[in-house]
C-alpha positions in Angstrom: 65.3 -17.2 20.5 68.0 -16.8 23.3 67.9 -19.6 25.9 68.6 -18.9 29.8 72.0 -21.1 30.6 69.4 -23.6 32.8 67.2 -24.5 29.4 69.7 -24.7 27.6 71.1 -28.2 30.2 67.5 -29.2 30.1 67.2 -29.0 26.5 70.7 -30.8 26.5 69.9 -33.4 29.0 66.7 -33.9 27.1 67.9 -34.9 24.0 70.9 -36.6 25.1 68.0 -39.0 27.4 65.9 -39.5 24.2 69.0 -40.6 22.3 70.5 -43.0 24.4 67.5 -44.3 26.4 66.5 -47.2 24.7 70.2 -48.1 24.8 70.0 -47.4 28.4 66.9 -49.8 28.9 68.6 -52.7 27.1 71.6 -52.3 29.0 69.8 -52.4 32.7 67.7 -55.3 31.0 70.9 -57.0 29.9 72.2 -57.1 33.2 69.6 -58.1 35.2 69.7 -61.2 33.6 73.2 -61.6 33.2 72.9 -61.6 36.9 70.2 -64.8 36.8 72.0 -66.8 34.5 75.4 -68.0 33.5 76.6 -68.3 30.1 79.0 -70.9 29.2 81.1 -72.1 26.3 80.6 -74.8 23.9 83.9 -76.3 25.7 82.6 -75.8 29.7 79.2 -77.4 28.3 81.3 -80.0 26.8 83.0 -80.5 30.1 80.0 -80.6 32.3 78.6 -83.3 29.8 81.1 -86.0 31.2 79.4 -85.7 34.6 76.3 -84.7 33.8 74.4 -83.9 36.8 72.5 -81.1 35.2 68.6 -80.9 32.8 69.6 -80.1 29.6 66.9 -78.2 27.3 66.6 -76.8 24.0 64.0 -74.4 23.9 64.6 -74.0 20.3 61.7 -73.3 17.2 61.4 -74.7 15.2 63.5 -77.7 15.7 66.8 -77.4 14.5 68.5 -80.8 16.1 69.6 -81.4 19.4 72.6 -81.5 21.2 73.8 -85.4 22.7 72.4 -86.2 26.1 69.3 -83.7 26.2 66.3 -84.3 28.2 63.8 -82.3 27.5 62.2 -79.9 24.7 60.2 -77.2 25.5 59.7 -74.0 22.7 61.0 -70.6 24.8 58.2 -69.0 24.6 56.3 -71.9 26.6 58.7 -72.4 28.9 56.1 -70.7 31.7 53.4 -72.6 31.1 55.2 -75.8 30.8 57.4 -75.4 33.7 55.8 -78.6 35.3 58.6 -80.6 33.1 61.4 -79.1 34.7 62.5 -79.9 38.0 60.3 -79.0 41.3 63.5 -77.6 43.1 64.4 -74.4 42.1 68.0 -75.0 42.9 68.6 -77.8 40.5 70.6 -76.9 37.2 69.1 -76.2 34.3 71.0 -75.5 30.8 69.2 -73.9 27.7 70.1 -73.5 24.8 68.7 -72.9 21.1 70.6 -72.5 18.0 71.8 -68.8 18.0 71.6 -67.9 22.2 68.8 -65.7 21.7 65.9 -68.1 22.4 67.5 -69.5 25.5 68.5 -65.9 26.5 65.2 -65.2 27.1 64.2 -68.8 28.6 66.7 -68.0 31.0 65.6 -64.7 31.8 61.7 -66.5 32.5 62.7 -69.0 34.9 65.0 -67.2 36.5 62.2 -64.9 37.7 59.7 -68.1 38.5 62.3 -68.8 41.3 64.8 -70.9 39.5 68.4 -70.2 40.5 70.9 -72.2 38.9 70.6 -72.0 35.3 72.9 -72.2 32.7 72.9 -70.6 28.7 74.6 -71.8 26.0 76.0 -68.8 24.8 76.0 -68.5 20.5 73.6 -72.0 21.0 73.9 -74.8 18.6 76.0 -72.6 16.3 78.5 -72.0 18.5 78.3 -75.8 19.2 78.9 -76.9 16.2 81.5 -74.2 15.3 83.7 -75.5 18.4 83.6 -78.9 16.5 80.6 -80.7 18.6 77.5 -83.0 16.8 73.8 -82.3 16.6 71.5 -85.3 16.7 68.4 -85.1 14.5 65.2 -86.7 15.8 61.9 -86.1 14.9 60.2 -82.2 15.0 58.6 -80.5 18.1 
């Protein structure tokens, strides 16, 4: 079967939008909320810890420990429904974190379309943490 020149760039387009596409989708989602959060170090978080003027929030599950001076738990895939813990202005700061940077990834991504506008992720979470030399209290489960 010969194809006309024009099938043959439809054909061609086709397959080449069916094979990177999904890549494509995670990309565009990946950067949309890139653009509503801002990842930090262990070190910056470390930092912003000796004037703390931020809520700190592991949204991890199941518990895995917490990291010094944080204020609230809630499990990221509640973080909607339990909103009503965090702050009522949507301009205070917020940092997640979990233990890998997925968990709070996608915490982030949540509140930052409720409204909130300063929020903060742990990037590589509580393994990162403790990779750059930090502790990890242990309390009781969530």
């Amino acid at each position: 079967m010969r194809l006309s020149r024009g099938m043959t760039v439809v054909l061609a387009t086709g397959t080449t939008l069916l094979a990177c596409g999904h890549g494509a989708k995670q990309q565009a989602g990946a950067t949309a909320q890139q653009a509503a959060y801002t990842d930090l170090s262990p070190q910056q978080l470390h930092q912003m810890m000796q004037a703390k003027d931020f809520v700190l929030v592991n949204v991890h599950i199941p518990y895995a420990g917490d990291i010094p001076g944080t204020d609230l738990s809630i499990p990221f895939d509640q973080i909607a429904e339990q909103v009503g813990k965090l702050p009522a202005d949507k301009n205070a700061r917020i940092v997640l974190y979990c233990r890998s940077g997925h968990m709070s990834t996608e915490a982030s991504g949540t509140l930052a379309a409720i409204g909130y506008t300063h929020l903060y992720n742990l990037a590589g979470g509580m393994n990162a943490w403790t990779a750059a030399g930090f502790p990890l209290e242990q309390r009781g489960g969530i």
